[in-house]
C-alpha positions in Angstrom: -3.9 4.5 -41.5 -7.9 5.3 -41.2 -8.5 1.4 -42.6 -6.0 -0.4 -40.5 -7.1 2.2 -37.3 -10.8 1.1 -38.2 -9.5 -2.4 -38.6 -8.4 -3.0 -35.0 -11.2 -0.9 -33.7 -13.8 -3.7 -35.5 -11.7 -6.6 -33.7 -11.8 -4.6 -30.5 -15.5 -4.8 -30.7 -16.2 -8.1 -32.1 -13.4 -9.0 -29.2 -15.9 -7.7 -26.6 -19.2 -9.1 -27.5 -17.3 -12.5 -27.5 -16.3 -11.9 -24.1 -20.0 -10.4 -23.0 -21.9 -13.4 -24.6 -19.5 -15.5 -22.5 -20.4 -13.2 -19.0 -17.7 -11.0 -18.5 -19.0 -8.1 -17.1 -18.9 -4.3 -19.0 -16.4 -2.5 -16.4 -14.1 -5.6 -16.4 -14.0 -5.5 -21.0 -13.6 -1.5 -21.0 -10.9 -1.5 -17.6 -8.7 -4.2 -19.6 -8.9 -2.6 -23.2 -7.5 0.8 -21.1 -4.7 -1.3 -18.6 -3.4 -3.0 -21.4 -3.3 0.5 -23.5 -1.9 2.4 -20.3 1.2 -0.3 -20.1 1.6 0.3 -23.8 1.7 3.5 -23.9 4.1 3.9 -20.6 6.4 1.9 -22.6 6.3 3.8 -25.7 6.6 7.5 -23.8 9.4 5.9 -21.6 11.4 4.2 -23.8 14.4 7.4 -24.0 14.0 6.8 -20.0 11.7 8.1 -17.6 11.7 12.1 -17.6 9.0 13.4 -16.2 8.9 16.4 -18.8 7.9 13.7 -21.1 4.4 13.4 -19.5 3.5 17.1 -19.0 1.1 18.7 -21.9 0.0 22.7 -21.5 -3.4 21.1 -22.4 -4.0 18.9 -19.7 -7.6 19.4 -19.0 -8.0 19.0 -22.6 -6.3 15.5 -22.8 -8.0 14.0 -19.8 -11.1 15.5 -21.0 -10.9 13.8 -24.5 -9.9 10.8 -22.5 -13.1 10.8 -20.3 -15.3 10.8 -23.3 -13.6 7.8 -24.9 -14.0 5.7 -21.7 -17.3 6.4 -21.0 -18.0 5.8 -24.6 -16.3 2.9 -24.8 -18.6 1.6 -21.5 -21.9 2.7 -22.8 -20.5 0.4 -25.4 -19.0 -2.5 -24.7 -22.9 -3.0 -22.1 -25.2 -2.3 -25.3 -23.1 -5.0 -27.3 -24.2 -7.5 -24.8 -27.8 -6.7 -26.1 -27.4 -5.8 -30.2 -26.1 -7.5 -33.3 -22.9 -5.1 -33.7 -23.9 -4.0 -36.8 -27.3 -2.2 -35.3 -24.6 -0.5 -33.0 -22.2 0.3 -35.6 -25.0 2.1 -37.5 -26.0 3.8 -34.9 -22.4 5.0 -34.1 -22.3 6.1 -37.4 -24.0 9.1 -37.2 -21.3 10.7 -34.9 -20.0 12.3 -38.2 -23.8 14.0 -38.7 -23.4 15.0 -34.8 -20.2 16.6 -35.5 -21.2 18.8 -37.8 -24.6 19.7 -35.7 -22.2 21.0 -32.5 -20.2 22.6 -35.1 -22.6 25.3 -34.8 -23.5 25.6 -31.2 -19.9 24.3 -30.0 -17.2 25.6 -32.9 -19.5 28.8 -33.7 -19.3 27.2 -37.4 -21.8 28.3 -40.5 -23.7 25.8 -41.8 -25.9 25.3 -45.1 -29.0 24.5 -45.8 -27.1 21.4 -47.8 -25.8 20.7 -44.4 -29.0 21.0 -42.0 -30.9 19.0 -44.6 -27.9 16.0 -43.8 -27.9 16.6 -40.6 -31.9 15.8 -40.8 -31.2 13.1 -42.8 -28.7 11.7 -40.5 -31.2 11.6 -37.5 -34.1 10.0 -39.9 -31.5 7.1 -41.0 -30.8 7.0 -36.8 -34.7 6.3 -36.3 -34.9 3.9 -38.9 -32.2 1.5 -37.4 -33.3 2.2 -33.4 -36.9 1.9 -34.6 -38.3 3.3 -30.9 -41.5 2.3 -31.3 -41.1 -1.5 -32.7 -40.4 -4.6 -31.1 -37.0 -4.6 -32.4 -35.9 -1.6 -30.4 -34.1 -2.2 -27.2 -33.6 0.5 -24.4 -29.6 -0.2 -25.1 -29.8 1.8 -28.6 -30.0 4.9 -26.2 -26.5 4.0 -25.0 -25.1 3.8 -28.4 -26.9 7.5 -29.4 -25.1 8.5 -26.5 -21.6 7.0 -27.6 -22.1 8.7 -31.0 -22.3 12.0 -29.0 -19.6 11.5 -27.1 -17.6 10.5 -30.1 -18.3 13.6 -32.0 -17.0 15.6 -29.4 -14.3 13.6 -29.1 -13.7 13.7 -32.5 -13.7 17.7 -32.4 -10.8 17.4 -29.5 -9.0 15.4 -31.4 -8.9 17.5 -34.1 -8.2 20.8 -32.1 -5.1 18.6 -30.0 -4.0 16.9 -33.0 -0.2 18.9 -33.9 -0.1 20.8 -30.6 -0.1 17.9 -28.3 2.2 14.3 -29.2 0.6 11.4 -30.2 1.9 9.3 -27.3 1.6 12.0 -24.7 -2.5 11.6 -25.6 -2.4 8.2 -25.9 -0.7 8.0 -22.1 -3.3 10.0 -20.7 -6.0 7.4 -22.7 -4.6 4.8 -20.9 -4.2 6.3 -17.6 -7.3 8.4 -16.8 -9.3 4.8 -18.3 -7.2 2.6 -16.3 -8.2 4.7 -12.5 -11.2 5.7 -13.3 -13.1 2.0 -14.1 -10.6 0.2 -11.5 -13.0 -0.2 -8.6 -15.6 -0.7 -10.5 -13.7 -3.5 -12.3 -12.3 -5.0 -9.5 -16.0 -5.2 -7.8 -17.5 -7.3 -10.8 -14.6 -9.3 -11.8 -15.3 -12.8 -13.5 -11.9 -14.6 -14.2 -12.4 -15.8 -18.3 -12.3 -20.0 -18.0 -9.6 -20.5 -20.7 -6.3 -19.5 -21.7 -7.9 -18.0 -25.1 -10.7 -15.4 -23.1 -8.0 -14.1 -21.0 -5.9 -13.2 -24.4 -8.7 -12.0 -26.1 -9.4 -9.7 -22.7 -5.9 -8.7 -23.1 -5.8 -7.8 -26.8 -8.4 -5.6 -26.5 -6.3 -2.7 -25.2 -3.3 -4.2 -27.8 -5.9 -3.4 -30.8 -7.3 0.1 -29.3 -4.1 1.2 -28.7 -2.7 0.2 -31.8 -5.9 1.7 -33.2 -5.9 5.3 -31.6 -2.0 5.5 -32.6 -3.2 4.8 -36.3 -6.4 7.2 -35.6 -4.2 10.0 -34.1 -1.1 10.2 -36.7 -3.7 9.9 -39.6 -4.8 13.6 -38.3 -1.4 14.5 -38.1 -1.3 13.9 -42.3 -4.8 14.8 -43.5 -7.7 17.0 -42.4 -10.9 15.9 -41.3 -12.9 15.9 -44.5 -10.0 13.9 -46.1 -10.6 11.2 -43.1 -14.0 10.8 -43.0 -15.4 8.6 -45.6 -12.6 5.7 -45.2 -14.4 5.3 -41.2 -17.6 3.6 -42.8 -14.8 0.7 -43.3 -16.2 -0.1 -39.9 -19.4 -1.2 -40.8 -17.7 -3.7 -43.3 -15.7 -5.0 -41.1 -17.9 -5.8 -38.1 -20.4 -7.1 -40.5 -18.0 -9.8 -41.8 -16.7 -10.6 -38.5 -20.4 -10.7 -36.9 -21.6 -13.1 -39.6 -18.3 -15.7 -39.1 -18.5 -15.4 -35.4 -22.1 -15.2 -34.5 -24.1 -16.2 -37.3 -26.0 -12.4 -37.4 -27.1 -11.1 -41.0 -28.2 -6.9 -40.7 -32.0 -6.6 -41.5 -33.8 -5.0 -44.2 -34.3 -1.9 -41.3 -30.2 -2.1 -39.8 -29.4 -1.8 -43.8 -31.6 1.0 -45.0 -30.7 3.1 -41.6 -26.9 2.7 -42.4 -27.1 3.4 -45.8 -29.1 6.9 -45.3 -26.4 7.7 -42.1 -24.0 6.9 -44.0 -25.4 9.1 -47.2 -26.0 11.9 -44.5 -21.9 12.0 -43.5 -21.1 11.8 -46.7 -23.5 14.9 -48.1 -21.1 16.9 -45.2 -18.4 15.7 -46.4 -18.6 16.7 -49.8 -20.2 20.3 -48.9 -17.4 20.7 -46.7 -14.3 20.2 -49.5 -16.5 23.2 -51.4 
């Protein structure tokens, strides 16, 4: 579930740049990846009919709250892939895992090791070696995608606190529709209409592959823990790296490859101290 969830979410971003590189704007890309979702997921939670009991949670706040984070995360980057090679911003997305377990402490009250601050340390050093703030290679962007990484940690720590208590499709509803109103306007006020038949499907699939995505995402919680989960999401970074070299022609520098690898080392230090 983790590598086909990780799958779609690659396409979904290699989906995007495509469409950025061509001029479609940011709040257009992330408002059609959540309207397609929304109608999904309305079909899927309606299909026994439509009961309004079917749509109530005693965690609303919760849900739309987990909900927020993903869309602003997924504007913040869906913008910065009009800038970077995807995998600089899948690197730097990377070290959500690392920011996890750092508002584990402050957020979750959690004890952590030394084993554990020293990855966590580790984690931010691989983040400086692919953003590189003082070089020309660094582009104000990177920020963006530090800030998706936050905002992915904590959405990660929702999901696991919602994930068994709340259903699958009622949070994947909520997804769709707090995503849907929330970038509408904004959509609707820079909207370029895609010149071919094939943009506007790709525009389309994007909330096809994020849906299908989050319901992988959402059930693989549902069967394993956290720890369990983790490692298989560095399948991203293989995946957009193959799809960014067939589609655009983009190899990862020496600097992109040395940053992942110590991120990537950092998540998984925490998640081997963490099955002790």
């Amino acid at each position: 579930m983790m590598l086909g969830a990780w799958l779609f979410f690659s396409v979904v971003d290699t989906g995007a740049k495509w469409l950025a590189v061509a001029g479609i704007p940011a709040f257009q890309l992330a408002f059609m990846r959540y309207a397609s979702h929304f109608v999904i997921s309305i079909g899927v939670i309606a299909k026994d009919g439509f009961d309004a009991d079917r749509f109530k949670t005693d965690h609303l706040w919760q849900v739309v709250s987990r909900a927020l984070l993903l869309t602003s995360a997924t504007l913040s980057n869906f913008y910065a892939l009009q800038f970077l090679p995807l995998t600089v911003v899948s690197a730097i997305m990377f070290s959500s895992p690392v920011i996890v377990c750092f508002l584990s402490v402050s957020v979750l009250r959690e004890q952590v090791g030394p084993w554990r601050w020293g990855a966590i340390l580790l984690g931010f050093i691989g983040v400086l070696i692919v953003v590189r703030p003082f070089g020309q290679t660094f582009h104000p962007t990177m920020l963006m995608i530090i800030y998706n990484a936050t905002a992915l940690a904590l959405y990660s720590l929702m999901t696991r606190k919602l994930s068994g208590i709340v259903a699958v499709d009622t949070m994947q509803f909520y997804m769709g529709l707090v995503g849907t109103f929330v970038l509408l306007p904004f959509a609707l006020w820079t909207w370029v209409w895609p010149e071919t038949i094939w943009s506007m499907l790709v525009l389309i699939g994007l909330g096809v592959m994020g849906w299908a995505g989050h319901q992988l995402l959402t059930n693989a919680h549902r069967f394993g823990t956290a720890n369990q989960l983790m490692p298989f999401t560095y399948s991203f970074l293989i995946y957009v790296a193959i799809l960014g070299y067939f589609l655009f022609g983009t190899v990862p520098d020496s600097g992109t490859i040395m940053g992942a690898i110590v991120i990537m080392g950092a998540g998984l230090i925490i998640w081997k101290r963490e099955q002790n």
